[in-house]
N, C-alpha and C positions, 0 to 999 in steps of 0.2 A: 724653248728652242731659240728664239727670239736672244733671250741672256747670250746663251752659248754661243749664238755667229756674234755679241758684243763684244766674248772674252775671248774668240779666237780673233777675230782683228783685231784689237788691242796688242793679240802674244804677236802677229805679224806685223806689227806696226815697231813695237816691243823689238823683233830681231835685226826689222831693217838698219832701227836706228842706231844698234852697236856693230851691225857690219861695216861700217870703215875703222872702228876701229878696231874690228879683231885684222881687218886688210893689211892695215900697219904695224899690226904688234910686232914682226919681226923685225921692223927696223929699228925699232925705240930699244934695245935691249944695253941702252949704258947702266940701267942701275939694276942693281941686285936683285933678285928674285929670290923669294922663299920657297922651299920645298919646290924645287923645280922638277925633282921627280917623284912626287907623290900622285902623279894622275897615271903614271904607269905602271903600278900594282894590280897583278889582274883584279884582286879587292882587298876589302879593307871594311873595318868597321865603325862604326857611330852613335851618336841618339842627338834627341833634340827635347828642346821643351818650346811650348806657345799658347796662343791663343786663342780661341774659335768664339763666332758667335751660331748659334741651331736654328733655322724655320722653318716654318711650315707652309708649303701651298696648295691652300684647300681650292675641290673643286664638287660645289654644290648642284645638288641631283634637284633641287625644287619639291621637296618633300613636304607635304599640308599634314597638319597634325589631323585628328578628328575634329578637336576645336577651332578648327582653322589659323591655326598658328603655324610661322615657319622662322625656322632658322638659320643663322649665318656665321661660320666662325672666320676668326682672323687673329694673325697676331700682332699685335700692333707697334710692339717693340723688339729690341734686343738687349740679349744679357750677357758678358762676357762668360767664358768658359775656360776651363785651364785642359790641355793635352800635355803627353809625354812619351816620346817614342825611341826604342831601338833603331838601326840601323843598320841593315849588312846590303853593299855597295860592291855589283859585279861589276870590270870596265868590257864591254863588246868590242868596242875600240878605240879609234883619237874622239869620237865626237859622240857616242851612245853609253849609259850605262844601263843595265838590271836594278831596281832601289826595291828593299824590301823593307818595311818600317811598321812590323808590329808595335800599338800600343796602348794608350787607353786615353778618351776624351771624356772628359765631366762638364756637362752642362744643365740648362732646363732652360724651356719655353714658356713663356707668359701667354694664355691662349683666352682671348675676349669670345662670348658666345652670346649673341644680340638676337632677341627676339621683333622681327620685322614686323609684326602685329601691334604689339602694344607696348614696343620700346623696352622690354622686361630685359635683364639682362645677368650673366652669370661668367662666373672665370674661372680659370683652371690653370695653376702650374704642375706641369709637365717636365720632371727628372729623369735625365738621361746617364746612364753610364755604360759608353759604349766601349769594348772592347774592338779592335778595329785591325786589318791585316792590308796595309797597302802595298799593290804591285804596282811599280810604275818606271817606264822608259824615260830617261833623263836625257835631252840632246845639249849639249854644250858646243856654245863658237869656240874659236882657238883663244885662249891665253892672252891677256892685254896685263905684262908686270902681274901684278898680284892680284888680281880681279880675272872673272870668267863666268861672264851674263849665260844662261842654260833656258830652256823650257820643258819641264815636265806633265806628263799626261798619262795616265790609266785608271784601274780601279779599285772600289775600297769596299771589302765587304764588311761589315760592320754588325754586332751581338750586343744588344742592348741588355744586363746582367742587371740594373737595377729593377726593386722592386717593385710590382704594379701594382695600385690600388685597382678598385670600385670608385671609379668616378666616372663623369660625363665623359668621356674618352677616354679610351686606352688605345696603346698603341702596340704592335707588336714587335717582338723582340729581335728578329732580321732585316736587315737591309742590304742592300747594294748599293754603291756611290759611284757615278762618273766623274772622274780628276780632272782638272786640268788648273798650267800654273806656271808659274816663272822665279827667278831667282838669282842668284849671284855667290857665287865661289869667293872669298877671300883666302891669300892666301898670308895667314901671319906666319911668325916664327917658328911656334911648335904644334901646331892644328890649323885647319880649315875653319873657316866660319862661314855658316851660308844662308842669308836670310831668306825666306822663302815664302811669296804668298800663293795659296791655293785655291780653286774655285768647288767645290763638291754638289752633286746634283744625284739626288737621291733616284733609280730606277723602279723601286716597287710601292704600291700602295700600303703604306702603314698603317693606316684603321683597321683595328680588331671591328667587323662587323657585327661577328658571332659574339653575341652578351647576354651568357646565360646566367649572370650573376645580377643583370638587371629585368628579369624576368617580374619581378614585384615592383618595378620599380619605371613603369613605362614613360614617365615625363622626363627621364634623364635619357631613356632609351631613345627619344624623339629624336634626340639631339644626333646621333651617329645615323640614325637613318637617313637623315639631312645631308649626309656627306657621299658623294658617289668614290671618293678616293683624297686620300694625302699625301702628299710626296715631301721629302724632307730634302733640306737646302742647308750648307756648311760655307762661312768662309774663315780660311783658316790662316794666322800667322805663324809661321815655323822657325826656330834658331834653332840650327843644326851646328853639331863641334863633329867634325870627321879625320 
């Protein structure tokens, strides 16, 4: 929660600072503008490609093994990801759109799993291939020349399709994501160009707890009972062509 009031005063901070000059865009109008009517299409369509990095934020339940052992997981780093999405772009009116941006992200998580006993320690990468369905409201300031600073916000349900092993965690295959984001409209020649960073905050617990395939196999099992919940964390780089 803490993050999120970071990234929503940032995106406020973010609007003040282009409100003078979307104030003044009307006045500056001696040079040429591209596609000056391309925001007035009820819609229109797109894709994009970029970047992501995936985490995790675990939240440990204080679980004693028999042998009095406990565990602690973390991720310690990040690993780039590649995305790639459609776009169909409804306009509401001068300053709202509808963005719908099914597509697919490919990453994995580097996941450290440290025994607080006796220093023991084990790892796990964790492969993701999420199929993903974002709905999100786009609010745009007015038009400065070729440029048009926006802040977008909604949600991403998310279908992890790749394969799970038998290891110390698995995770399950649905999610939900909280959006939020900011960005900027170019307007060149013959397309928009719109770089766009995202913040994603995962809603449900991702630990599969039920592990009936580690039934024989309890010293891996320890490991997941150690965890009360995990919630997964995205930030994501976008170039969008619309």
């Amino acid at each position: 929660m803490k993050k999120l009031c970071h990234i929503i005063l940032m995106m406020a901070v973010f609007a003040m600072a282009v409100s003078p000059f979307a104030a003044s865009a009307q006045k500056l109008n001696n040079k040429l503008n591209n596609r000056p009517y391309a925001d007035m299409r009820r819609w229109h369509l797109g894709f994009s490609v970029g970047v992501h990095t995936q985490d995790l934020h675990f939240t440990h339940n204080g679980f004693v093994t028999e042998g009095g052992r406990t565990w602690f997981m973390e991720q310690p780093a990040f690993s780039p990801g590649f995305c790639v999405n459609g776009l169909v772009d409804f306009r509401l009116n001068d300053y709202f759109n509808l963005r719908f941006s099914p597509g697919m992200y490919f990453g994995n998580r580097e996941i450290k799993m440290l025994d607080t006993t006796d220093g023991g320690a084990e790892s796990q990468n964790i492969k993701s291939t999420y199929i993903v369905a974002p709905i999100d409201i786009k609010f745009s300031a007015q038009r400065f020349r070729n440029a048009r600073p926006y802040l977008v916000g909604g949600v991403m349900p998310a279908f992890d399709v790749a394969k799970k092993r038998s290891d110390f965690l698995k995770l399950k295959s649905t999610d939900v994501f909280l959006t939020v984001g900011f960005g900027c409209d170019f307007y060149l020649p013959y397309f928009k160009f719109n770089p766009e960073i995202k913040f994603c905050f995962g809603l449900l617990d991702v630990i599969q707890h039920d592990r009936p395939d580690l039934v024989d196999d309890p010293g891996r099992m320890d490991i997941t009972r150690s965890l009360k919940k995990a919630t997964s964390q995205m930030v994501v780089l976008t170039f969008y062509f619309e």
